[in-house]
C-alpha positions in Angstrom: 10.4 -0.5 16.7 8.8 -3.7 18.7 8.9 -6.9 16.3 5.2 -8.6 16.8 6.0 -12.8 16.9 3.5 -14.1 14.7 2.7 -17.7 13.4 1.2 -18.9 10.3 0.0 -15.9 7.6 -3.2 -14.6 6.1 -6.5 -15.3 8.0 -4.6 -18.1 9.7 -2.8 -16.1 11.7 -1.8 -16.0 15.6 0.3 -13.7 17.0 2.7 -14.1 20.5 2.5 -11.9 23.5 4.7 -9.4 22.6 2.2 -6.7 21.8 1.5 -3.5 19.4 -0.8 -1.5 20.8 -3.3 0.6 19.3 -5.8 0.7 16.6 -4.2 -0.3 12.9 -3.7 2.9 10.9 -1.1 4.1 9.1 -0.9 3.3 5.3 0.8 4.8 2.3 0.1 7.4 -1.0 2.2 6.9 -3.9 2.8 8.5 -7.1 5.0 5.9 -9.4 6.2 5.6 -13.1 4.1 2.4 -13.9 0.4 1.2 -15.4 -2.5 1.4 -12.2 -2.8 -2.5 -12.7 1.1 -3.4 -12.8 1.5 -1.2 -9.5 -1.8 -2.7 -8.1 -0.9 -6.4 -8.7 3.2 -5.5 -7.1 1.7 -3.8 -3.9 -0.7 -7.1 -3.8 2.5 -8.9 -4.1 4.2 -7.1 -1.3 2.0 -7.5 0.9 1.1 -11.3 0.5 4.7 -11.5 0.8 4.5 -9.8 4.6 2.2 -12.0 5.7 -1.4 -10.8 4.2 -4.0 -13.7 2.3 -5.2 -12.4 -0.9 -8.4 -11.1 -0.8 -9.2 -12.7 -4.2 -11.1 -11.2 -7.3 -14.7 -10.2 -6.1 -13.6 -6.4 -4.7 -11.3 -5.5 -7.7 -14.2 -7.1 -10.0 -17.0 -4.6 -8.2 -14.5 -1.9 -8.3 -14.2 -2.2 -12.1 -18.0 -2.9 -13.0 -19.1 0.5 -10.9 -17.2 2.7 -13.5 -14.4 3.6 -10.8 -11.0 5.2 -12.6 -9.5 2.9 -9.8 -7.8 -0.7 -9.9 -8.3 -2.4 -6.8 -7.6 -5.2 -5.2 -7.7 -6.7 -1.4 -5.4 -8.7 1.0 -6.6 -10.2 4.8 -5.1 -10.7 7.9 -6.8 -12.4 10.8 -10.5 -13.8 11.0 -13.2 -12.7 13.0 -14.5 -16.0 14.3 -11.1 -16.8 15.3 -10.3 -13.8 16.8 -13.0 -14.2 19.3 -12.2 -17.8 20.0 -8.6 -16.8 20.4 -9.5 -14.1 22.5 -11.1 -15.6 25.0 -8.4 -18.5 25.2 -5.9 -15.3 25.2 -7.9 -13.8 28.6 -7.5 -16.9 30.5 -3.9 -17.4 29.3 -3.0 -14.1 30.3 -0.3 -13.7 33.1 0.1 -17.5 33.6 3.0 -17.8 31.8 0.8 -20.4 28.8 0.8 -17.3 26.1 4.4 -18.0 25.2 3.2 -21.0 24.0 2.1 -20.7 20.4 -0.9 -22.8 21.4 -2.2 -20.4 23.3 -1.3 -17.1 20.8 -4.3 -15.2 20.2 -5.8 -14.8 16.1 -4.1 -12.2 14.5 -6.9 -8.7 14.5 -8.8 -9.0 11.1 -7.8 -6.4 9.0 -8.3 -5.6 5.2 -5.5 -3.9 3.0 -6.6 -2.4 0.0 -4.2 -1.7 -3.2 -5.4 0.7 -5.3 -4.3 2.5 -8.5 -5.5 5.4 -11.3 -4.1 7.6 -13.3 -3.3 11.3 -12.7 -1.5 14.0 -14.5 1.4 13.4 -12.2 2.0 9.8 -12.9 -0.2 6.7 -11.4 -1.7 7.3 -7.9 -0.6 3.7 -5.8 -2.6 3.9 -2.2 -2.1 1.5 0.3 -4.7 1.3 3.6 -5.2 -1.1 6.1 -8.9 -1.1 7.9 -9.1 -3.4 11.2 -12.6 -5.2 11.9 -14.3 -3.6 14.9 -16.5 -7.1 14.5 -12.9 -8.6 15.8 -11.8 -10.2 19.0 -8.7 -7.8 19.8 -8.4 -4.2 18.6 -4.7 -4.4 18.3 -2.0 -3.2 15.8 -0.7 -6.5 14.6 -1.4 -5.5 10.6 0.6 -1.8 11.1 4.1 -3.6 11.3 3.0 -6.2 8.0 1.9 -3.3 5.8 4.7 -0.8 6.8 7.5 -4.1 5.0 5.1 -4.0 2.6 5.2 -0.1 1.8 8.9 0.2 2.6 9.5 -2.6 0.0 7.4 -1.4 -2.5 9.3 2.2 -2.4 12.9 0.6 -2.6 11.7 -1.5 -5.5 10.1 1.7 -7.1 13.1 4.0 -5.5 15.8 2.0 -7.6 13.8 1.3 -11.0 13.7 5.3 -10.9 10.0 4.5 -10.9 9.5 6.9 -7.4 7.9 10.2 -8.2 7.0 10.9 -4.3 5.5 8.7 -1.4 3.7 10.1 1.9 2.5 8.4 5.0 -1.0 8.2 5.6 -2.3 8.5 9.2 -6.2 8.5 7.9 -7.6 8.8 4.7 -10.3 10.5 3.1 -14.2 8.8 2.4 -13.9 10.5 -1.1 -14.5 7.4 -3.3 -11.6 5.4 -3.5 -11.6 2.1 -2.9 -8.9 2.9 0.1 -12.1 4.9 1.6 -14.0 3.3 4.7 -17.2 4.3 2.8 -16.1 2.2 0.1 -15.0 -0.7 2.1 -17.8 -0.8 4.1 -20.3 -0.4 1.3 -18.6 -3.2 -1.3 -16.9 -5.4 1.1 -19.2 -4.9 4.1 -16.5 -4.5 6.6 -16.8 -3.0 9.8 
């Protein structure tokens, strides 16, 4: 697995030359022994402690006054302005030796992760999905090493509690309402 250098965390992020390449995807279902907020706010948790900003309260709080059966809540990486600035300093840096400088690391691809949580008959459904910003300066997979920590962590901590029921990776997910969904991203958070 390559190990992406990065300095600084949340939408202050800058990440060195050693690259991941590729769009961010990849995210995670759960199904876990715990109450849709509890498993909300430790996913949250888990991934501020990978490097993620918190989102704060506005996309959980439109979640919950739409009616949704969902608990949501967001975490950043990256900023879009940045990105772009960083991007451009990144082009001209490029091949001259100056990018192993962390002055000239580029801003970290702005990406979302959204926890989210409901009930089922099986136990509480935990989803974890990361969308990148196509508004961004680098299309790059710096948020797929972050949230897999994140997701790994999350299934240890639930794996030893007994609190595990199952746990699959997700390569894409679904626009069928949940606040995981593009649609939903896009349409509450206006991300793109």
């Amino acid at each position: 697995m390559v190990a992406v250098i990065m300095r600084g965390s949340g939408e202050d992020a800058h990440v060195g030359p050693v690259r991941w390449n590729g769009l961010t995807r990849g995210g995670a279902r759960m199904l876990v022994r715990d109450e849709p907020a509890s498993a909300v706010r430790r996913a949250t948790d888990a991934l501020i402690a990978a490097g993620f900003s918190d989102g704060g309260e506005a996309f959980g709080t439109a979640i919950r006054e739409s009616g949704s059966e969902w608990t949501a809540h967001d975490v950043r990486l990256g900023d879009v302005a940045r990105s772009w600035k960083r991007g451009v300093v990144e082009f001209f840096a490029e091949g001259t030796g100056l990018e192993f400088f962390p002055k000239f690391w580029r801003g970290a691809t702005p990406t979302v992760v959204v926890a989210c949580a409901r009930r089922t008959a099986e136990g509480t459904e935990l989803l974890v999905y990361p969308h990148y910003s196509v508004r961004g300066g680098a299309d790059r997979n710096d948020a797929a090493p972050l949230v897999r920590q994140a997701v790994q962590g999350l299934s240890d901590a639930y794996g030893a509690s007994g609190g595990l029921v199952s746990s699959e990776k997700l390569l894409s997910i679904k626009n069928d309402g949940s606040p995981a969904s593009q649609a939903v991203v896009r349409e509450v958070l206006g991300w793109r």
